[in-house]
ROLORO-381645 format. One record per residue (C-alpha): residue in one letter; x, y negated, z negated. Coordinates in steps of 0.1 Angstrom, whole numbers, padded with zeros to 4 digits, always signed. Each point is the difference from the previous one (the first is absolute). Layout:
// residues N
AXYZ;...
***
This chain:
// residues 180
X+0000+0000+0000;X+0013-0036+0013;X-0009-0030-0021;X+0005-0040+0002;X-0011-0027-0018;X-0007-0032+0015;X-0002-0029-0023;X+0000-0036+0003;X+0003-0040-0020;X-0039-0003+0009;X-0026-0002+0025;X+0007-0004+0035;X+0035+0007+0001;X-0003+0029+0024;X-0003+0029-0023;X-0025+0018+0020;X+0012-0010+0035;X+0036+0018-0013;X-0024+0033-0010;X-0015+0000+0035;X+0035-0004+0013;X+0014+0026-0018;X-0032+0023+0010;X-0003-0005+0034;X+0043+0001+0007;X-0001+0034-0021;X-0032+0018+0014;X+0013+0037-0005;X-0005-0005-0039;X-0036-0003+0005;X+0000-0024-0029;X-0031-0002-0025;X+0007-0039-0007;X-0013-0015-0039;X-0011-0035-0007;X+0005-0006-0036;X-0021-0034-0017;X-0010-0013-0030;X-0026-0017+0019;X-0036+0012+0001;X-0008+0012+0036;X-0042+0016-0007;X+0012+0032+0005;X-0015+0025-0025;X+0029+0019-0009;X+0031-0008-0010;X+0016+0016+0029;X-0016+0000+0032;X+0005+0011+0036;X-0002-0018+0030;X-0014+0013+0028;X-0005-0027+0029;X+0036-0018+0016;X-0007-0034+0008;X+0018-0036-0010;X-0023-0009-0027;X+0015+0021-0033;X+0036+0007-0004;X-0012+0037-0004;X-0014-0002+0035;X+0032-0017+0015;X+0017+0028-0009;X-0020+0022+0014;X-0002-0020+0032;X+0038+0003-0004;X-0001+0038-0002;X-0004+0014-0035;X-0012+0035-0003;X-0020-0014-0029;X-0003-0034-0019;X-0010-0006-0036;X-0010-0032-0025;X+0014+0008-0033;X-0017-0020-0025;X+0025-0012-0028;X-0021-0027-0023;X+0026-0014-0028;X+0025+0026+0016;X-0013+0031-0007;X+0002+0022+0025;X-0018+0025+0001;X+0029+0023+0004;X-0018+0037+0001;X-0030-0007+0023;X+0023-0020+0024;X+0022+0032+0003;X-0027+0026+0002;X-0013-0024+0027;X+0032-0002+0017;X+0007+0039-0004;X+0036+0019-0005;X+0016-0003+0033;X-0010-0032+0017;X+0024-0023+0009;X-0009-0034-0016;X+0009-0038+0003;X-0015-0022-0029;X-0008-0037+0002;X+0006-0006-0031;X+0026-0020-0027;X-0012+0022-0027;X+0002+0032+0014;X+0042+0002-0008;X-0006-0004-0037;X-0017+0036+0004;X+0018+0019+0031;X+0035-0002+0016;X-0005-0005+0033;X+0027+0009+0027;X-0001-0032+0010;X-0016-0032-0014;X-0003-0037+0021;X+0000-0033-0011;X-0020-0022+0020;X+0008-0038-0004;X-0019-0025+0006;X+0004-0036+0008;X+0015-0024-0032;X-0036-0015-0008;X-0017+0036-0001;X-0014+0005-0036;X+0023+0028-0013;X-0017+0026-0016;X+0010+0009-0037;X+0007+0035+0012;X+0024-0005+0026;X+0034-0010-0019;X+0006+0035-0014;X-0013+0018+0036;X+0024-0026+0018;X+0029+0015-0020;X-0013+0039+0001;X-0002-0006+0041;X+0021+0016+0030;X-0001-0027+0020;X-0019-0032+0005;X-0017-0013+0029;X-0015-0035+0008;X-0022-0009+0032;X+0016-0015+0028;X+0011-0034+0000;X-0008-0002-0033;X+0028-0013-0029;X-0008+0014-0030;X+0014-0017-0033;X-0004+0023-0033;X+0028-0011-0023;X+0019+0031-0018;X-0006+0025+0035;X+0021+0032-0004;X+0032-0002+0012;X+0009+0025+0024;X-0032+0014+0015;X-0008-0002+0037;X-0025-0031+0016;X-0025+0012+0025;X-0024-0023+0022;X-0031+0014+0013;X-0025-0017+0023;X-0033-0004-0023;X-0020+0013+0033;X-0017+0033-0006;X+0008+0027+0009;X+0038-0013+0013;X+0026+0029+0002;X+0031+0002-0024;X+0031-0016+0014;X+0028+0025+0009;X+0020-0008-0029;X-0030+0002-0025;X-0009+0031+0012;X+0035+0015-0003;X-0001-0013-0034;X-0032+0018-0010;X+0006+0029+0015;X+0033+0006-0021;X-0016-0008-0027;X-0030+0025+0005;X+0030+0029+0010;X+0009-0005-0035;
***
């Protein structure tokens, strides 16, 4: 079983458009993608399966983008609800969480830090992910400023259009990772 966290400084800083990269460059891993919010969505369980692709949910990007499977995780005050979300998910599935929280739980074999532009709100949970990450990535032609970034760890820039392909060097960096 394959897994990555994406995670990012807040909204809009191209957390999901870097999920439906990495599920549409790596379609043999037939990813079952998660979606993990404090937020309330009206769904009546705390996890909950997509069904229908489309552009209007980040659970129907990805399966516009090619997941096998795509899932909200509900995570009010961060709980998460740990043993339905893996029952859901099931044993073998290969699995790419949007998610800051989902680290503090699972080691992933790989984990991205998306950046976001200086005046994005940065979420409280996004320091310690930032510093637990593989790699971080920013969209293109953005600058990012975060005081205190982690020395050492490779900058990516994806296009925030959905689904856009992994560049070459991105995707030899994830697959080494997932080899591992």
């Amino acid at each position: 079983m394959a897994m990555i966290v994406v995670g990012g400084s807040g909204r809009g800083v191209g957390k999901t458009a870097l999920v439906c990269a990495l599920i549409a460059s790596l379609p043999e891993f037939q990813w079952t993608a998660v979606k993990m919010t404090a937020e309330e969505h009206g769904v009546p369980e705390p996890v909950w399966e997509e069904t229908e692709p489309g552009q209007e949910t980040d659970t129907a990007r990805y399966l516009a983008a090619g997941a096998r499977r795509a899932l909200l995780a509900l995570a009010p005050h961060g709980k998460i609800p740990l043993g339905q979300l893996w029952e859901s998910i099931g044993p073998s599935a290969n699995v790419v969480f949007e998610s800051n929280r989902m680290v503090a739980y699972e080691r992933p074999d790989l984990c991205f830090a998306v950046l976001g532009p200086a005046e994005t709100a940065l979420r409280p949970s996004f320091q310690e992910f930032m510093h637990q990450s593989d790699a971080l990535v920013t969209p293109a032609g953005e600058r990012p400023y975060f005081p205190n970034l982690p020395p050492a760890k490779p900058l990516f820039q994806i296009p925030l259009s959905v689904p856009e392909p992994l560049s070459p060097a991105l995707l030899t960096f994830v697959r080494l990772g997932l080899r591992s």
